[in-house]
N, C-alpha and C positions, 0 to 999 in steps of 0.2 A: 504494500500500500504506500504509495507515494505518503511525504512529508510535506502537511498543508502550510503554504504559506503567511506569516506574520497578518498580511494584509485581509485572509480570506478569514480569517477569525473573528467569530459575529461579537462571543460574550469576552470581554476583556475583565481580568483583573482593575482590583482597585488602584493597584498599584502598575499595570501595562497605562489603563486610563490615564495615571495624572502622567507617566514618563512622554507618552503620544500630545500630552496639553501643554508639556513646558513645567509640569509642576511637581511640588515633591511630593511627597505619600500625604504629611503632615498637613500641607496646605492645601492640597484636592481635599481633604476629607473637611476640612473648614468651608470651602469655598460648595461644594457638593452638598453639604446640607444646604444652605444657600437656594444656591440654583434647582435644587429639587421641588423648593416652595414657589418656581418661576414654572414647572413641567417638564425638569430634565426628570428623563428614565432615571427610575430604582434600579437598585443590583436585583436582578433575579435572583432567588433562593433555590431554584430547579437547577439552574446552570452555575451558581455561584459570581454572576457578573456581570458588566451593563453590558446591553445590546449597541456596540458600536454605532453601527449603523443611525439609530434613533440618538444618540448622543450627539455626532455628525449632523442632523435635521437638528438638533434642539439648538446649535449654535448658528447653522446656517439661517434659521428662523429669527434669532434674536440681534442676528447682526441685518439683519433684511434681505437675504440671501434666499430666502425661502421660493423662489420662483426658479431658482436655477435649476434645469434640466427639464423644466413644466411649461413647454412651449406651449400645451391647452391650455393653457392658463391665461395666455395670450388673448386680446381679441381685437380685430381691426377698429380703428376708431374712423374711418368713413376712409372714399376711396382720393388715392394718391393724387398728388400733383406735381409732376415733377417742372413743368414752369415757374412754378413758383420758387423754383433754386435760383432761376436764371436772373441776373442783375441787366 
């Protein structure tokens, strides 16, 4: 069985989480209560860790990021003009 890659790992420790944030063990678990009262993901108690992924969304969300990769999310605001570039 192949060796899964660092990146493809959904549930991270508490401690993979803050080294990936910049942070040390001491200060994610400061800062993580915190943010959990904002709607960051809990550690799961099945897998022992938070779900990367939604961790990733909960930062992309609160920085305004939240639209990246959600082209439907898009929607035309009337149709083009492109003379109107023209000086």
């Amino acid at each position: 069985m192949p060796r899964t890659a660092d990146r493809d790992i959904l549930f991270l420790s508490e401690a993979e989480t803050a080294r990936r944030l910049g942070k040390s063990l001491s200060d994610w678990t400061a800062i993580a209560t915190v943010l959990e009262r904002e709607g960051l993901s809990r550690v799961d108690p099945l897998f022992g860790g938070r779900y990367w992924p939604a961790v990733i969304a909960f930062f992309h969300n609160r920085y305004g990021l939240h639209s990246i990769g959600s082209v439907g999310h898009m929607t035309p605001d009337g149709k083009e003009n492109l003379d109107a570039l023209q000086r």
